[in-house]
N, C-alpha and C positions, 0 to 999 in steps of 0.2 A: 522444874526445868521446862521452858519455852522453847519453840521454835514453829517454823512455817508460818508466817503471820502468825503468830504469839499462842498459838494451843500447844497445851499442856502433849508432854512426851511420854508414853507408856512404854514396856519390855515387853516384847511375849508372853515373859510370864507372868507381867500385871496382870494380862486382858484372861490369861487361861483362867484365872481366879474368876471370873466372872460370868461362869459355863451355867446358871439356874436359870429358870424362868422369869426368877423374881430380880436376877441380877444380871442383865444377858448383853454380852460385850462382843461384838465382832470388829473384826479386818477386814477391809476392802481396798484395795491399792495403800498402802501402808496409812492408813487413816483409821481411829478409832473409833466407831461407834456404838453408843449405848442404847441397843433395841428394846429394854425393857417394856417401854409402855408400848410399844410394836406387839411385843409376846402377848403381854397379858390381853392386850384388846381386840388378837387376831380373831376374823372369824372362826378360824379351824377349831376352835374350843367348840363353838357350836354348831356347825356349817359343817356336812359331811363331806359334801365335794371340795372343802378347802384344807381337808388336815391334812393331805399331803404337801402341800406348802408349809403347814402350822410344822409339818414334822422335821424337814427340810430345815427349818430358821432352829429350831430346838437343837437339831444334833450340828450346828455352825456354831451354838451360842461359845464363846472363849475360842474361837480357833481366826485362823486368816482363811475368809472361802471367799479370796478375792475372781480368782478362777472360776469359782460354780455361780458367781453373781455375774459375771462377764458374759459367760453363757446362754442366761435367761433370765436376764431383765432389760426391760424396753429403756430408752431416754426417761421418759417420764418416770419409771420406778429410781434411775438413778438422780435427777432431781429430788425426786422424796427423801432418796437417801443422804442427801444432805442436812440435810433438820436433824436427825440423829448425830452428829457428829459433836465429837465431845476431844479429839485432840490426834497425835499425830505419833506414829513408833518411831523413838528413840533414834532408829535405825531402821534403813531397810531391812524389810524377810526376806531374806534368801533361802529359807526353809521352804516346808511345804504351802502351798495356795490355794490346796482343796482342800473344806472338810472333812473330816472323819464321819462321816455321815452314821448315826448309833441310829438302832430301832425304838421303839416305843417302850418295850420291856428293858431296852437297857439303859434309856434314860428312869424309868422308873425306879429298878433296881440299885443307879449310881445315888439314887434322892436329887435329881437336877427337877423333876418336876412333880 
C-alpha cells in the first residue's frame, strides 16, 4: 500500500521490528526511515566523544522519537534526514513520540547490538 506521493505505508509495529543495529528503522513526523547504514558507519563506534549520540540513535532504533529529533537537530541534520526515508505510517501516531531511550547493557542484553 501507497500513499503521500507514492511511498510505501508501514504499522508501528512494522518499524518496531526493526529495533538492531543491523536493521535500524525510526519515526519522525510519521515518515519512515531506514537508518541502518547511519548506525553502522556512525562515528560513536570509534569516536569517544560521539557514543553519546551513537547511543541516542541505538535506543530510537524501532520507536517514533519524532519529539527527541525536534529537540536537537539543526535544518541541516534534518535535510540529511531525508536521504533515509523509505516510506510513510499507515496512519498517524498518536501514541508515544519519544523514545524509550535503553542503555548500553540493555541494548546489549536484548541482542539489538
Amino acid at each position: 500500500f501507497t500513499k503521500e506521493g507514492g511511498w510505501p505505508s508501514y504499522t508501528m509495529v512494522e518499524v518496531a521490528r526493526h529495533c538492531r543495529k543491523d536493521d535500524a528503522w525510526i519515526v519522525v513526523g510519521d515518515r519512515v526511515y531506514d537508518m541502518t547504514a547511519h548506525v553502522l558507519n556512525h562515528e560513536g563506534w570509534t569516536a569517544s566523544g560521539k557514543i553519546s549520540t551513537l547511543l541516542a540513535i541505538l535506543g530510537a532504533m524501532g520507536q517514533d522519537c519524532t519529539d527527541d529529533f525536534e529537540e536537537v537537530h539543526s535544518t541541516t541534520a534534518w535535510a540529511m534526514l531525508a536521504a533515509f526515508q523509505i516510506g510513510v505510517l499507515d496512519k498517524p501516531n498518536t501514541g508515544e513520540r519519544r523514545a524509550q531511550i535503553r542503555s548500553w547493557e540493555e541494548l546489549q542484553g536484548a541482542g539489538l547490538v
